[in-house]
N, C-alpha and C positions, 0 to 999 in steps of 0.2 A: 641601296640608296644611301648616297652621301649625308653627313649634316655636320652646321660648324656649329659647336660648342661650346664657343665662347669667344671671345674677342677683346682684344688688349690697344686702348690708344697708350704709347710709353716714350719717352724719352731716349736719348741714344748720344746722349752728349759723349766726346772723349774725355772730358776728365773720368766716365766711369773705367777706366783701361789703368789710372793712375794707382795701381796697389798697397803701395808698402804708404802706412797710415802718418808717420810723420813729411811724407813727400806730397802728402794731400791735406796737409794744415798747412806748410809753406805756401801751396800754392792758394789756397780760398783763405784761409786766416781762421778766425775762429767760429765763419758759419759753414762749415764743410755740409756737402753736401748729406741729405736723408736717403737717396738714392741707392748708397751702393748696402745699407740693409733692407730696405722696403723691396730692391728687384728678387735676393735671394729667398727672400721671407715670400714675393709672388710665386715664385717659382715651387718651390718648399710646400705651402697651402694651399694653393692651387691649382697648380697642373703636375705637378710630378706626378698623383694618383689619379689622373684625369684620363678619361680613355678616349684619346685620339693619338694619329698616327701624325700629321704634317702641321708647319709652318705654312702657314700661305701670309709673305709679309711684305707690304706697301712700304718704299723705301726712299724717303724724301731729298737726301742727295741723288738717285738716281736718278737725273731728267736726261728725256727724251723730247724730239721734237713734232716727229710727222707722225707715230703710233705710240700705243702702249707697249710694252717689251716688258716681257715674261724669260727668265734664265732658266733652257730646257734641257741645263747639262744632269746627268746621273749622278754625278757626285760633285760637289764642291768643296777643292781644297787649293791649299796653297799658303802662303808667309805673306801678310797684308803690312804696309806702313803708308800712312795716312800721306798725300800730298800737303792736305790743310796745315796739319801739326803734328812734323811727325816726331819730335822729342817727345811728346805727350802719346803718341799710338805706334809704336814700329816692331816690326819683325813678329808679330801675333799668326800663330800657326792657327789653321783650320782647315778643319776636315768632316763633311757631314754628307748625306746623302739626299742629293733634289728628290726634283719629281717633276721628270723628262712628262710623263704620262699627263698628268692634269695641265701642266703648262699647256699640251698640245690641242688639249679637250678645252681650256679657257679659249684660245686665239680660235680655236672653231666656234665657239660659242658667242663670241666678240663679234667675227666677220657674219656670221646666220643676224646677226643686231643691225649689222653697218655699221658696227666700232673697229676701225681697223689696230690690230693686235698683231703681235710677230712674237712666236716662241723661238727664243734664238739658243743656238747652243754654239755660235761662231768660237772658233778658237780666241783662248785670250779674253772672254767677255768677262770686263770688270766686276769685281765683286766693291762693295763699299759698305764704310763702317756702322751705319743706320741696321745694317741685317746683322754684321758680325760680333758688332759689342752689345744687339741683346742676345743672339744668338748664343753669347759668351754667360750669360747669365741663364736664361731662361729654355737653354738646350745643351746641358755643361756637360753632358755623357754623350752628346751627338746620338740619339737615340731616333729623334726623331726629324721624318723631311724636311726638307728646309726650298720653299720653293719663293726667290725673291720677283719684286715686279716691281718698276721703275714710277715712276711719274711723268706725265707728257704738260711739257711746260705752256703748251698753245690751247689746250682743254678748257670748255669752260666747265661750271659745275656739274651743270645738266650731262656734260659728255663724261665725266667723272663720277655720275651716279648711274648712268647708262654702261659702262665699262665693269662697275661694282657690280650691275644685274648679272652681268653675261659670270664673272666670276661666281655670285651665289649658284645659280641656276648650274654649271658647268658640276659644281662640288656637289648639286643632287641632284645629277645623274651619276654622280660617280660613283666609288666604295670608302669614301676617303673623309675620316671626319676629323675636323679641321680644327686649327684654334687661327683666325684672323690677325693679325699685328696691323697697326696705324704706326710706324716706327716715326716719331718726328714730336718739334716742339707745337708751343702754342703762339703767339706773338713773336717776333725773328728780327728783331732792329738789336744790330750791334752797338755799343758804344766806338767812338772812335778809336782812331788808332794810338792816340795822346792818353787818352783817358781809361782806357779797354781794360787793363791791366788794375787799375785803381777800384774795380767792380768786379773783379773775379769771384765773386763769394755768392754761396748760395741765395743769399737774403734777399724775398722780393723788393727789397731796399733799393735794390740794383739795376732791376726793370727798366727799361731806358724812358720809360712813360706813365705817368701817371694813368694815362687813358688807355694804353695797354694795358698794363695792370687792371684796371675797371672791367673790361669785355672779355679779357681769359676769365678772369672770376664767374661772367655772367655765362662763358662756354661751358665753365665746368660744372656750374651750379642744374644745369640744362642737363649734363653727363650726368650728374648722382641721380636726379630725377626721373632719366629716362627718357626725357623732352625731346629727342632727335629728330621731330620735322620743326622746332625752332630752329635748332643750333642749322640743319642744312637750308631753312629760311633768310637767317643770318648769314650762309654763309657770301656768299657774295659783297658785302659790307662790308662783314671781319678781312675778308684779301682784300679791299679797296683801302682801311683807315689803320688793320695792323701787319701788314706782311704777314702772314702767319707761316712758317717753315712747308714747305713744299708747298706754297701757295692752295694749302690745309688741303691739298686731295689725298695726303696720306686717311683722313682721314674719312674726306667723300667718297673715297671709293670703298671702304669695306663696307658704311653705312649703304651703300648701293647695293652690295651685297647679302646685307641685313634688312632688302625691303624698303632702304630710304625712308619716307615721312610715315613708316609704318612702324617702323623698330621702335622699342621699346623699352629694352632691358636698361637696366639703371646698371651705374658703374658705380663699382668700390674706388676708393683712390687709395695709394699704395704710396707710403712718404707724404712731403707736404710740397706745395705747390712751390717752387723753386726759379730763381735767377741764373741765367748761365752766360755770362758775360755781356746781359742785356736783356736776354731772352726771356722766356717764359719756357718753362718745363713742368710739367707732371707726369703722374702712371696713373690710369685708369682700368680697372679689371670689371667687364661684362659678359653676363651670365644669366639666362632666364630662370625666373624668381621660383618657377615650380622644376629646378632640376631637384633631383633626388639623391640618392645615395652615393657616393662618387665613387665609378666603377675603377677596377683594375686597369691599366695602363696596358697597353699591346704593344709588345714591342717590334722595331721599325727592322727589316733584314737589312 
């Protein structure tokens, strides 16, 4: 029997791709981002000693239209440079190993729902930088699966928590226990294109909205708590008043997967709740309050 043990909603902006430390105070100034130590430090006390085998990660650039799509290739590699920005992300090698097997066992699992799912392993099927730059942090030995899953832009919540089910349920029947990723932000209104460049910096100074700013606060405040049948209560409002990046199914679908208005587990936050050229960003780290001892790590063939 499958079980996911634990679950990550995180950030994936590229400026975390920007390395060498003085090329990342030119660009933010003097509120660089808390990001690029809070993801190593997740990584580091968190899951390195944690015993699961795969990635199963919700990727909010990846929109789809008419189903969900699950990537069923065996291995993922390849040299990625970003269309968005690619001075800021280019030629970034990767190489890890999916998980053709569960992707197949979710899209059955989806269609036995009436959620129509496609495990694709089509030649060529895009990888994008929401899986790859945490993946670049939070899987740095490629140890472990990595199996990405897009967003369908035409979804509503309900079909977004109904898609999260078939994925919980699919991971216990399986052998495969999991750590979840919510790859994406929180609020998603850019600044213009005049002004964009004048906000670069971490500081929620930067947030394009006061009222943004307000409702990430009151999402996150929900996340440390535990409160998940508010925040998926809310969610319908929060996409109508703040855009929130993947029109927030990155993160209605794992909480679907977590039982929706039944989940519980309270999240650590990791860093401080951050600006990214308008947006809203944080990391949040979930884990039931009566785990134990953290066992040895299994490593992935």
């Amino acid at each position: 029997m499958g079980k996911v043990v634990a679950a990550i909603f995180t950030t994936h902006v590229p400026r975390l791709m920007i390395l060498d430390p003085a090329a990342r105070k030119a660009y933010m100034g003097r509120n660089v981002t808390t990001f690029y130590d809070a993801m190593p430090r997740l990584e580091r006390e968190r899951l390195r000693e944690l015993d699961f085998d795969t990635f199963v990660l919700i990727d909010s650039h990846w929109f789809t239209t008419i189903e969900y799509v699950l990537n069923a290739h065996e291995r993922l590699s390849g040299v990625y440079t970003s269309e968005e920005l690619p001075a800021m992300l280019h030629d970034h090698p990767y190489d890890f190993p999916g998980d053709c097997e569960l992707a197949r066992a979710i899209e059955s699992e989806a269609e036995e729902r009436g959620v129509r799912a496609l495990a694709s392993a089509h030649r060529n099927l895009p990888m994008h930088y929401p899986t790859l730059n945490v993946m670049h942090y939070f899987n740095p030995d490629a140890r472990r699966r990595v199996l990405s899953i897009g967003v369908c832009q035409t979804a509503s919540v309900k079909n977004d928590l109904l898609f999260g089910a078939a994925i919980g349920q699919a991971i216990w029947k399986s052998t495969r226990r999991v750590v979840l990723i919510a790859s994406g932000g929180l609020s998603h209104r850019f600044w213009d294109y005049d002004h964009i460049l004048e906000h670069a910096s971490a500081s929620p100074d930067d947030i394009t909205s006061t009222a943004n700013r307000v409702y990430d606060q009151r999402i996150m405040d929900w996340f440390r708590a535990g409160r998940h049948a508010e925040v998926i209560a809310a969610a319908d409002d929060y996409r109508a008043h703040c855009s929130p990046e993947g029109r927030f199914s990155h993160y209605l679908i794992i909480a679907g997967a977590m039982g929706a208005d039944r989940w519980n587990w309270r999240g650590e936050q990791f860093g401080e709740y951050e600006a990214a050229l308008g947006t809203g960003q944080a990391i949040f780290f979930f884990q039931p309050s009566t785990s134990g001892v953290v066992e040895t790590i299994r490593k992935v063939a």
